[in-house]
LUMKETOR-320358 format. One record per atom (N, C-alpha, C, CB): residue in three letters; z, x, y. Coordinates in steps of 0.05 Angstrom, whole numbers, padded with zeros to 5 digits, always signed. Each point is the difference from the previous one (the first is absolute). Glycine has a CB too. Layout:
// residues N
ALAZXY...
// end
This chain:
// residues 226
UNK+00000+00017-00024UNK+00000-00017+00024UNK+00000+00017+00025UNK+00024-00036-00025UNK-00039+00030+00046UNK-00004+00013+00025UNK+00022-00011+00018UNK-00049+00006-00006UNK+00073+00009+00018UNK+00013-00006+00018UNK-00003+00021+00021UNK+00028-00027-00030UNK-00023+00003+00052UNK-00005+00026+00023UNK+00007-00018+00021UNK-00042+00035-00016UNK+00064-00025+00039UNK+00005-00026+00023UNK-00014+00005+00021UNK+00043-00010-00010UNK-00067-00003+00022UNK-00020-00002+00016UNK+00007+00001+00035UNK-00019-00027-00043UNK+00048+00016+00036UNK+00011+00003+00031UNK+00031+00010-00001UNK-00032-00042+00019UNK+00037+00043-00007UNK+00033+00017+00005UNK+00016-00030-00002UNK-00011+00052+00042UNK+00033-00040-00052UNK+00022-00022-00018UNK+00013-00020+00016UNK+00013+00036-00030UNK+00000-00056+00045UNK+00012-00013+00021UNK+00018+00018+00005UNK-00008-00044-00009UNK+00019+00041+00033UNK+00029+00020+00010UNK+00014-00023+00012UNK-00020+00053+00014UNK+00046-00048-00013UNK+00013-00014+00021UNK+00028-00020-00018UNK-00057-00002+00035UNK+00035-00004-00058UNK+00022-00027-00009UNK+00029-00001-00006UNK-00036-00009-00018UNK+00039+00032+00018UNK+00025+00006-00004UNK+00018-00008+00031UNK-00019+00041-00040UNK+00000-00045+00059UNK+00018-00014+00018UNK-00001-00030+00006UNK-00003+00042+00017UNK-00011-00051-00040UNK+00002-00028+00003UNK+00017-00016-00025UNK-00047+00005+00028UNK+00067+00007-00041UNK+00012-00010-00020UNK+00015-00024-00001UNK-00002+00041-00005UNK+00018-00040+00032UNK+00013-00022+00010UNK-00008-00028+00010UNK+00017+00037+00008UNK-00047-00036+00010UNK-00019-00012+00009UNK-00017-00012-00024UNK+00003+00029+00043UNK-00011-00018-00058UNK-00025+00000-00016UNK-00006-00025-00019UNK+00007+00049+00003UNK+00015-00070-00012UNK+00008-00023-00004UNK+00002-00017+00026UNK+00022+00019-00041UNK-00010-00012+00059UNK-00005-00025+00023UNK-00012+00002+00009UNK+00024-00011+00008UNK-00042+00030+00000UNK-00030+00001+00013UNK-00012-00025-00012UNK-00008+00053+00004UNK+00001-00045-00036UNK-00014-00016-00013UNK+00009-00031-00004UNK-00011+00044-00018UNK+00033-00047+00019UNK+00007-00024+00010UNK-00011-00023+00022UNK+00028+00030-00016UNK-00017-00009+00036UNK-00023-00005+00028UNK-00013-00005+00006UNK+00004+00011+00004UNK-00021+00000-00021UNK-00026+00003+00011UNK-00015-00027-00016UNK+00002+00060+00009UNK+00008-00058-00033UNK-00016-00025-00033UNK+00015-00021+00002UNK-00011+00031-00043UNK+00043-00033+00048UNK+00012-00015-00009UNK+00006-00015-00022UNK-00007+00007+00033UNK+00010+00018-00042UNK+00005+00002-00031UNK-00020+00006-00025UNK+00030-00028+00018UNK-00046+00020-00004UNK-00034-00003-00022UNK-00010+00031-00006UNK-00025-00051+00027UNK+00034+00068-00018UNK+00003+00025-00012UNK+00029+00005-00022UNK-00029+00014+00047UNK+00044-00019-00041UNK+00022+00002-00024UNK-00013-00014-00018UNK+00042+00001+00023UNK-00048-00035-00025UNK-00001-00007-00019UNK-00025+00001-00017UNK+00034-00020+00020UNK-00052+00040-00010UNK-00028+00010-00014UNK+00009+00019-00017UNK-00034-00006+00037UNK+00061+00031-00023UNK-00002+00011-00015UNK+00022-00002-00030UNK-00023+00020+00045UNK+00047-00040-00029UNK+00012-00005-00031UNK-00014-00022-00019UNK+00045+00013+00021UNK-00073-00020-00017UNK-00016-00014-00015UNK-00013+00016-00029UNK-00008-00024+00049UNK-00009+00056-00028UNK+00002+00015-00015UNK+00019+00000-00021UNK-00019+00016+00032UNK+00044+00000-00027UNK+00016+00010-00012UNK+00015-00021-00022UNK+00000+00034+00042UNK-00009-00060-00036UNK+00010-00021-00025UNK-00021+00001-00016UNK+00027-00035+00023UNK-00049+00051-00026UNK-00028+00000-00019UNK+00000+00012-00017UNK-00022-00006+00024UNK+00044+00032-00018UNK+00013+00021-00018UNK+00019-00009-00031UNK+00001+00025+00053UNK-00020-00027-00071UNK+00023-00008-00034UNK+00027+00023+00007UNK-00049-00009-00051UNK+00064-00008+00034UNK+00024+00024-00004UNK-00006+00023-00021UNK+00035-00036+00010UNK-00036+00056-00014UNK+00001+00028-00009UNK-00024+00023+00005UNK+00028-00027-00033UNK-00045+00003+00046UNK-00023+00019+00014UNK-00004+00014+00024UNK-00014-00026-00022UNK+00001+00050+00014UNK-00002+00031+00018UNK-00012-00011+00025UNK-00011+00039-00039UNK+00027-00031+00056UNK-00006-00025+00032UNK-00006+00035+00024UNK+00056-00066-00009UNK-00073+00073+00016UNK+00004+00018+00029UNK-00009-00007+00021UNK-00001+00031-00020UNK+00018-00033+00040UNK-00001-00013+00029UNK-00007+00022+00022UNK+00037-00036-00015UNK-00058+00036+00020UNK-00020+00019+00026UNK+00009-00018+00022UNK-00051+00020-00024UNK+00065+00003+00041UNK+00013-00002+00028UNK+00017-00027-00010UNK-00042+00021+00040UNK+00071-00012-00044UNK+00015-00034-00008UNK+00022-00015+00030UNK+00008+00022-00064UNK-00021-00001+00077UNK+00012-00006+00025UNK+00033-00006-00008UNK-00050-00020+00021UNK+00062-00001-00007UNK+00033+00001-00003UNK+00008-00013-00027UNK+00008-00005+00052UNK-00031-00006-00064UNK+00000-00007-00040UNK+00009-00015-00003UNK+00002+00030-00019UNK-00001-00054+00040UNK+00012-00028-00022UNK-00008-00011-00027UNK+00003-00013+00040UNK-00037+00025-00033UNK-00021-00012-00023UNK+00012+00018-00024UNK-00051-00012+00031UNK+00050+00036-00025UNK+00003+00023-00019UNK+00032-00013-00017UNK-00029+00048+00038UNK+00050-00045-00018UNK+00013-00010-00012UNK+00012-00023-00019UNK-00009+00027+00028UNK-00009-00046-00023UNK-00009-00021-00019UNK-00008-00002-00020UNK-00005-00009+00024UNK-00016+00035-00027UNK-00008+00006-00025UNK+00018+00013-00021UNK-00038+00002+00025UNK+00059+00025-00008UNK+00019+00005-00017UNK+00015-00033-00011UNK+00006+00054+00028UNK+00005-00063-00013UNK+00017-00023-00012UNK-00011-00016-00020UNK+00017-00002+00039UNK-00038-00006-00045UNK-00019-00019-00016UNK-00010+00032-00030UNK-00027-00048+00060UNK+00040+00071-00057UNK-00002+00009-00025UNK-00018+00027+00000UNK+00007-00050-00018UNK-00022+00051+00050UNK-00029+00024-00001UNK+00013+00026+00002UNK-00038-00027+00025UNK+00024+00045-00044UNK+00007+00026+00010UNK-00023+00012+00018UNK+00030+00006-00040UNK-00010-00006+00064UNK-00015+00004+00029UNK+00000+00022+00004UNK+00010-00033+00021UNK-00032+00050-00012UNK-00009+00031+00021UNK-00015-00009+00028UNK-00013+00032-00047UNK+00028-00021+00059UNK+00000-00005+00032UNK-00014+00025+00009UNK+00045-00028+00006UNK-00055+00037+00014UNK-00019+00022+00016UNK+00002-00013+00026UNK-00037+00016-00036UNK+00039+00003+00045UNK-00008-00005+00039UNK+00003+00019+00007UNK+00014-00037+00015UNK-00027+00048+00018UNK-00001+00025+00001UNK+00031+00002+00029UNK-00069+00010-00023UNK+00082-00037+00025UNK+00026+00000+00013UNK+00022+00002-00013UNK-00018-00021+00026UNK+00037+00046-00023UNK+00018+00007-00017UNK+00028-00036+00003UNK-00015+00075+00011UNK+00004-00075+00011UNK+00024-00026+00013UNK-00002-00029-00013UNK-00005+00021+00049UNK-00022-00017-00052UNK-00011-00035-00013UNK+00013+00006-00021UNK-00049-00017+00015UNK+00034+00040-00034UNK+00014-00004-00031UNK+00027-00001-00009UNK-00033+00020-00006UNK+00049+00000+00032UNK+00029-00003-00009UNK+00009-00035+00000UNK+00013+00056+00024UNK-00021-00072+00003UNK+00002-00024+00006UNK-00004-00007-00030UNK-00016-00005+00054UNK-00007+00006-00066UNK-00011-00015-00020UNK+00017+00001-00027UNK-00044+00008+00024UNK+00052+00016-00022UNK+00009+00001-00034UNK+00032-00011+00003UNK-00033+00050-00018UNK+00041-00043+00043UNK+00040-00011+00004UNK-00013-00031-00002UNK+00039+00040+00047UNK-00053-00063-00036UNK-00007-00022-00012UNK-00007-00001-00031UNK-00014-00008+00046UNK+00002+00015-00054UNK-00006+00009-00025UNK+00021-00008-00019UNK-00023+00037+00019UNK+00036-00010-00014UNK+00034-00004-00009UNK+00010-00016-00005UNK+00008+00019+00018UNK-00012-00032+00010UNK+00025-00026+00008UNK-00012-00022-00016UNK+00015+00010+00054UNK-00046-00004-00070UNK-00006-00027-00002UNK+00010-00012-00031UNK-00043+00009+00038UNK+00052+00014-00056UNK+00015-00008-00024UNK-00021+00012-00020UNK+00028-00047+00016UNK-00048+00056-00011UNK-00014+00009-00019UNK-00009+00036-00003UNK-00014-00053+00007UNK+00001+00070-00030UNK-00001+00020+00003UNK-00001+00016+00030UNK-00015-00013-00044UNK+00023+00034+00047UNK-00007+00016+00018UNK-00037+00009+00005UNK+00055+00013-00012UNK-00064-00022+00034UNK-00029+00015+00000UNK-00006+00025+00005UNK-00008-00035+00012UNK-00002+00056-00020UNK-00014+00014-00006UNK-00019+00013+00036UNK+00006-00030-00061UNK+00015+00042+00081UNK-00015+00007+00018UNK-00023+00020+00012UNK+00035-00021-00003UNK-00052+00020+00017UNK-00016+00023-00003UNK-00013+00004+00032UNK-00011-00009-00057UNK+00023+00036+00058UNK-00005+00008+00038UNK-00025+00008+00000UNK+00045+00020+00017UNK-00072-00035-00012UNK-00021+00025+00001UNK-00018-00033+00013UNK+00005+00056-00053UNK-00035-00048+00052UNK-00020-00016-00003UNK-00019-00003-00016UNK+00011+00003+00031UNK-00013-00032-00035UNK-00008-00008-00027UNK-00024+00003-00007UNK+00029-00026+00001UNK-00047+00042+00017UNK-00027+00001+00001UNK+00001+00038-00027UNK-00016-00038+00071UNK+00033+00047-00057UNK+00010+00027-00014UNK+00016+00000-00024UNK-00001+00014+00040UNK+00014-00042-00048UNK+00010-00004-00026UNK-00014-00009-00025UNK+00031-00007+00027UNK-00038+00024-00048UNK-00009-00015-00037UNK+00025-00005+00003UNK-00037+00026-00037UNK+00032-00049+00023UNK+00023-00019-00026UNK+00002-00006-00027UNK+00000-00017+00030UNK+00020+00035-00043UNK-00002+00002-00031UNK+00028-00014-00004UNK-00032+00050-00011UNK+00026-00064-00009UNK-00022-00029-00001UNK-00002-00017+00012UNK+00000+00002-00029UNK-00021-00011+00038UNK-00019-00019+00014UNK+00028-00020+00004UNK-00060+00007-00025UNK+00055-00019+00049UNK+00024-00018-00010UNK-00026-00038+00004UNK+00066+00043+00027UNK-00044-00053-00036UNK-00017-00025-00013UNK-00002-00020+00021UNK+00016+00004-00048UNK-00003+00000+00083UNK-00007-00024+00016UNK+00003+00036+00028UNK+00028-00075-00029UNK-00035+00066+00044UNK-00001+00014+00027UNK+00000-00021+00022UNK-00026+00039-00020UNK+00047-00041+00035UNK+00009-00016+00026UNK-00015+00008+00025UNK+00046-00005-00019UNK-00060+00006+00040UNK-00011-00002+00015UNK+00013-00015+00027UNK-00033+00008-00038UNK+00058-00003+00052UNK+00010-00015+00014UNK-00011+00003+00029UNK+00037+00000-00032UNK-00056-00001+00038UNK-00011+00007+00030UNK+00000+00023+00005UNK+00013-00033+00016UNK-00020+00047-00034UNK-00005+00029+00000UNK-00038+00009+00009UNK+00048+00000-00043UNK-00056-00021+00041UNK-00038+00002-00006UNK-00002-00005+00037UNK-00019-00032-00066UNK+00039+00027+00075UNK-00010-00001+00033UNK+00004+00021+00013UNK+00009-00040+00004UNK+00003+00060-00021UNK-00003+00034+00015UNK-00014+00012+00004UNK+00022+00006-00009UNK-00047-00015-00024UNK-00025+00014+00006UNK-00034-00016+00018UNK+00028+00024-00050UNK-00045-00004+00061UNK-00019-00011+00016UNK-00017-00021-00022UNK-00001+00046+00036UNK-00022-00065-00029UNK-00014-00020-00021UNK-00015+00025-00017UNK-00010-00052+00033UNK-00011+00070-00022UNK-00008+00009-00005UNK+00011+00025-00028UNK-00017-00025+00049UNK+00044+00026-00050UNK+00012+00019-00024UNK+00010-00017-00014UNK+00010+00038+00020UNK-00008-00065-00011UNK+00016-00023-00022UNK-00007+00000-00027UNK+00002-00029+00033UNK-00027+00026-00046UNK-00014+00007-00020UNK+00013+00023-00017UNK-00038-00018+00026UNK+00031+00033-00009UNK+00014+00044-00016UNK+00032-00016-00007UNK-00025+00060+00050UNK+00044-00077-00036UNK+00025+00004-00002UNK+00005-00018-00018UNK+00011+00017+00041UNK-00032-00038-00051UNK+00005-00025-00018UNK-00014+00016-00026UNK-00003-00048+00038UNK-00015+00063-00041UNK-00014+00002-00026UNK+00028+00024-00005UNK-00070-00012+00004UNK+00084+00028+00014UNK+00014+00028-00014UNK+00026-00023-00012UNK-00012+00056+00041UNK+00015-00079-00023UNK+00022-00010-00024UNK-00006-00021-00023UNK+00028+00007+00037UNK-00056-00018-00043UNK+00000-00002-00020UNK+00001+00015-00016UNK-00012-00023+00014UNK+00007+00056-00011UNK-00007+00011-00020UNK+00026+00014+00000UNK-00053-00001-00001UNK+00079-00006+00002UNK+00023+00004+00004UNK+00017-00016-00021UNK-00013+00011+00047UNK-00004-00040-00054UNK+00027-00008-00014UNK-00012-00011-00030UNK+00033-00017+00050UNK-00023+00009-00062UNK-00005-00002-00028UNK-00019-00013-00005UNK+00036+00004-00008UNK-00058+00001-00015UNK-00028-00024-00008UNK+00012-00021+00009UNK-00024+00013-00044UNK+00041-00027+00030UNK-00003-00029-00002UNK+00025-00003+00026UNK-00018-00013-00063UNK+00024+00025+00085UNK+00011+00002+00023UNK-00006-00029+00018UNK-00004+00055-00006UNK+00024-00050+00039UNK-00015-00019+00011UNK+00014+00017+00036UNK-00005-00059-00050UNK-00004+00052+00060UNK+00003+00003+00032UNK+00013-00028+00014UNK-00046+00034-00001UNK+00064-00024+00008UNK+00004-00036+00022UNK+00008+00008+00025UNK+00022-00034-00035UNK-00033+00025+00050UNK-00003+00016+00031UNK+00011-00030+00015UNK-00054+00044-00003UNK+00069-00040+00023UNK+00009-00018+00024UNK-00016+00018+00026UNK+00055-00020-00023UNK-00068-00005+00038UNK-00017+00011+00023UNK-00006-00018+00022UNK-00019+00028-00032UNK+00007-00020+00047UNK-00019-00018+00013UNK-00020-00012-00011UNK+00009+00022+00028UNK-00019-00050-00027UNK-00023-00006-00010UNK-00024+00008+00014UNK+00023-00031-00017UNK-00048+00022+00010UNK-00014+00011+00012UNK-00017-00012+00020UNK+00007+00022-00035UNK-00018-00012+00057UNK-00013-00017+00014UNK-00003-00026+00005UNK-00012+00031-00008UNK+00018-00042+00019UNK-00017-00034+00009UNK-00030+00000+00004UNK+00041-00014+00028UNK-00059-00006-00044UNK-00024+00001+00005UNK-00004-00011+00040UNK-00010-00009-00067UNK+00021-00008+00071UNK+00008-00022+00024UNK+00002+00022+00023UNK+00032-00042-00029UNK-00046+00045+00047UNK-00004+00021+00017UNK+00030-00004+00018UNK-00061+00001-00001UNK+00065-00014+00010UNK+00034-00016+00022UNK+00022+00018-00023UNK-00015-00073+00020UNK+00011+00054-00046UNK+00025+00011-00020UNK-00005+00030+00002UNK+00005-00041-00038UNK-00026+00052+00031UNK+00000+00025-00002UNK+00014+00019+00028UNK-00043-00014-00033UNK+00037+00007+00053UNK+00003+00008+00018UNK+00032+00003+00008UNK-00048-00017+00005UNK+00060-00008-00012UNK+00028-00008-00006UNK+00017+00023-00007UNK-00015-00044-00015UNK+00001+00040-00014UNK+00004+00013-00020UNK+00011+00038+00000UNK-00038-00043-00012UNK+00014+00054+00024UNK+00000+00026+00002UNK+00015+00006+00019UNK-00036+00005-00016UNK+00038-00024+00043UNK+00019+00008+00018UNK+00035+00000-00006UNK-00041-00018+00027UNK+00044+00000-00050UNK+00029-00003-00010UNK+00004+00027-00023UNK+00002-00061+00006UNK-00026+00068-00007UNK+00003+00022-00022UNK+00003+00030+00020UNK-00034-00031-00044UNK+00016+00025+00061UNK-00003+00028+00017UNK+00027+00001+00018UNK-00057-00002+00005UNK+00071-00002-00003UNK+00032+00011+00021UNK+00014+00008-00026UNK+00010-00039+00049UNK+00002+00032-00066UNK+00011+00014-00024UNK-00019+00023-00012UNK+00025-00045-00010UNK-00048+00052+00011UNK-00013+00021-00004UNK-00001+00019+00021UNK-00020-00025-00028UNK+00015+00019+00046UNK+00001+00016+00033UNK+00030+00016-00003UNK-00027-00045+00038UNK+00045+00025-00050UNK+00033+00008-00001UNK+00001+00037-00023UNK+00022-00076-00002UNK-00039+00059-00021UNK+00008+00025-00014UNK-00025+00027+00010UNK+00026-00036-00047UNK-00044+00022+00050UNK-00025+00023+00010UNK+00019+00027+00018UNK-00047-00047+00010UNK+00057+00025+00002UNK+00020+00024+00027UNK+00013+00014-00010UNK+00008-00024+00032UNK+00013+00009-00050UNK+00029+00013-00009UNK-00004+00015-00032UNK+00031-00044+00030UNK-00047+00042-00051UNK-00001+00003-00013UNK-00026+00018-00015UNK+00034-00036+00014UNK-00050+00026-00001UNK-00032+00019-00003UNK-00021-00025-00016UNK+00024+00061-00014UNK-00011-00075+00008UNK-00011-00030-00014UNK-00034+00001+00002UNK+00048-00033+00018UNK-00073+00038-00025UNK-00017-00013-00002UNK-00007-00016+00033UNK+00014+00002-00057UNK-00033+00000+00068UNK-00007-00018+00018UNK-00014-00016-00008UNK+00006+00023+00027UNK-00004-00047-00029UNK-00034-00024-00021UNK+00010-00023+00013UNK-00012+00015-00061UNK-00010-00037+00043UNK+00002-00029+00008UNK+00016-00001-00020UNK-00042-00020+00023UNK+00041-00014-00031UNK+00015-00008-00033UNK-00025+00008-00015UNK+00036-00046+00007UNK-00022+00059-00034UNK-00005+00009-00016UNK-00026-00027-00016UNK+00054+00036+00004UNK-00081-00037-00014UNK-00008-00019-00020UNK+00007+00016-00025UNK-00039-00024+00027UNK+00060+00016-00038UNK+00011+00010-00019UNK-00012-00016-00037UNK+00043+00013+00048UNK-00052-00031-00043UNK-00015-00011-00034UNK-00029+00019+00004UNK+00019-00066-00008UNK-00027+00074+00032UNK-00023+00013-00007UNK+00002+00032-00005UNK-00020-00038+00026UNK+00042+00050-00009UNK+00004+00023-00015UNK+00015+00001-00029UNK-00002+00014+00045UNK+00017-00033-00056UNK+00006-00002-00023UNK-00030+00005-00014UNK+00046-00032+00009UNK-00059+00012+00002UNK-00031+00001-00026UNK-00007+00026-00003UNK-00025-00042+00012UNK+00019+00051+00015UNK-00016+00020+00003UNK+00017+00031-00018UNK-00022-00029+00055UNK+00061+00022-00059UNK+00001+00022-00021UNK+00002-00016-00027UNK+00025+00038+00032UNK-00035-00054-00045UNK+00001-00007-00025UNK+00028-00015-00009UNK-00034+00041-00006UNK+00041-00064+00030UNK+00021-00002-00009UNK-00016-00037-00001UNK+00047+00050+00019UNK-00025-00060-00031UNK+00002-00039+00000UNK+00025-00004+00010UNK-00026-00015-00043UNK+00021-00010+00060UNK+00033-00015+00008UNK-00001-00021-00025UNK+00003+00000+00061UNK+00005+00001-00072UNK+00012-00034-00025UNK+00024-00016+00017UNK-00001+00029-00059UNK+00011-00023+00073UNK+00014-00016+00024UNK+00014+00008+00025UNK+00004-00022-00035UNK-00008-00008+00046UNK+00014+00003+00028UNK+00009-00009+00011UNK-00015+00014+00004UNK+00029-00011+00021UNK+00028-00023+00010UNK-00003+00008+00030UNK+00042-00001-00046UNK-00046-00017+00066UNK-00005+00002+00019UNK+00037-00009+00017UNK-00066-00008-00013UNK+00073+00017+00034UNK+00029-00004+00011UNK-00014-00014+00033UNK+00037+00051-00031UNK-00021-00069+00031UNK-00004-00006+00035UNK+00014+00007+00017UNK-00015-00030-00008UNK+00014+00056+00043UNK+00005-00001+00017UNK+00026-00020+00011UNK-00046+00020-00005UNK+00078-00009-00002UNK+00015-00015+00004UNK+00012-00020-00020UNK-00020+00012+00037UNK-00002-00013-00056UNK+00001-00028-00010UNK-00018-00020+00000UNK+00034+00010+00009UNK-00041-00011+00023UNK-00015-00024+00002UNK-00028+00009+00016UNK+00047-00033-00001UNK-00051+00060+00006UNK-00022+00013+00017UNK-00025+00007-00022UNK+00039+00024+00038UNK-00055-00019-00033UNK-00024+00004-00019UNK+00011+00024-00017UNK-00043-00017+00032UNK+00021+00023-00060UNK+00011+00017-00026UNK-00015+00023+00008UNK+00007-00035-00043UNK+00004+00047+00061UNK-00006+00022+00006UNK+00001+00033-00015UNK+00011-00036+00034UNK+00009+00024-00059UNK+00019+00020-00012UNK-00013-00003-00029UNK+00050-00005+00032UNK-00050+00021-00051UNK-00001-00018-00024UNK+00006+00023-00028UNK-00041-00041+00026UNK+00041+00040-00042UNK+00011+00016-00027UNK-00018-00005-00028UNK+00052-00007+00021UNK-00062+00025-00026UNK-00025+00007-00020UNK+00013+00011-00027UNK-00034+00015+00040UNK+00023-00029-00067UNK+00004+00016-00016UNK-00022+00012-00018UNK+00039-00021+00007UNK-00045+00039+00002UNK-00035+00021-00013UNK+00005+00013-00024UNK-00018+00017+00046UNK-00007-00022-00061UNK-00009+00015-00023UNK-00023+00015-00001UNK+00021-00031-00017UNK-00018+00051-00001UNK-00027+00020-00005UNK-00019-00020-00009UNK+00021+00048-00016UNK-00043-00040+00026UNK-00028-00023-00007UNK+00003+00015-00021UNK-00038-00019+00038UNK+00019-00010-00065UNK-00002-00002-00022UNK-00031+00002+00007UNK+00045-00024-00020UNK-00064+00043+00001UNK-00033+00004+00004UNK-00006-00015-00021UNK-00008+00045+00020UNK+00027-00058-00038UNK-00005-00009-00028UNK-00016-00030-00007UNK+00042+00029-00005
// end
């Protein structure tokens, strides 16, 4: 497998440990939490679960509790400590932490689900592809990917417009502070295609609750050529 990280790693997050849950709050009202502990209820109990960027790990920690043996990566020494003392707390094994970036990490053995918690908005559209095909080829044949994200585009030129502007101030935020990728929203089912992946499902979250599904949570498989 070809790994190689195309852009320099995020910096910064380590000063948003405290923030980094109520931002997201804030900003979704809630429809980012609950995309990502959607994910993390998709996870069977005793299966090999690794969570790219787990940020402050509610999800992660969910998975410990429900039975997964979890490996965490991020390249913020602060998030992971955050992540694994939840972890802990959550009654289930200890996870398995790892200080580096994941573009620079093999995984022996493959593990059988990979979490995706809004990690795919760091990189530009244009490398999305390189960062989706290096983790398929990261987790086990019969594996799966479940990513919490932005959805993608509005065809509706107004919505769109809406759209990117509610997306663009929380990106502007990390572009500054963090090194984040500068882009629009991600069309993320088409770079899935384009690295050989399938969604078999999806769950869209609404803005607040009651604001459009701006948010939504994927669970992908390696295409079948069969």
């Amino acid at each position: 497998m070809e790994i190689y990280p195309a852009t320099a790693a995020a910096r910064n997050y380590d000063r948003l440990v405290v923030l980094y849950d109520r931002l997201a709050s804030l900003w979704s009202g809630g429809a980012i939490r609950s995309a990502r502990l959607w994910c993390a209820r998709q996870t069977p109990s005793k299966r090999t679960v690794l969570v790219i960027g787990p940020g402050t790990g509610e999800d992660a920690a969910l998975c410990c509790a429900r039975g997964a043996e979890v490996q965490l990566i991020d390249v913020s020494k602060k998030m992971l400590a955050e992540t694994v003392l939840r972890c802990k707390s959550s009654g289930g094994a200890e996870p398995v932490a790892i200080h580096d970036d994941f573009r620079t990490v093999q995984f022996s053995p493959p593990p059988s689900d990979i979490l995706l918690p809004f990690v795919l908005n760091i990189f530009c559209s244009d490398e999305l592809p390189q960062i989706l095909r290096q983790v398929r080829e990261s987790i086990a044949a019969d594996g799966r990917i479940l990513i919490s994200d932005f959805s993608p585009p509005a065809k509706f030129f107004a919505t769109r417009l809406l759209m990117e502007l509610w997306h663009g101030i929380p990106m502007a935020f990390f572009y500054l502070l963090t090194g984040n990728a500068w882009h629009g929203v991600h069309d993320l089912p088409g770079a899935l295609e384009e690295a050989g992946l399938t969604i078999v499902q999806r769950k869209k979250f609404r803005i607040f609750g009651i604001g459009p599904r701006w948010i939504e949570a994927l669970i992908v498989e390696i295409r079948s050529h069969r």
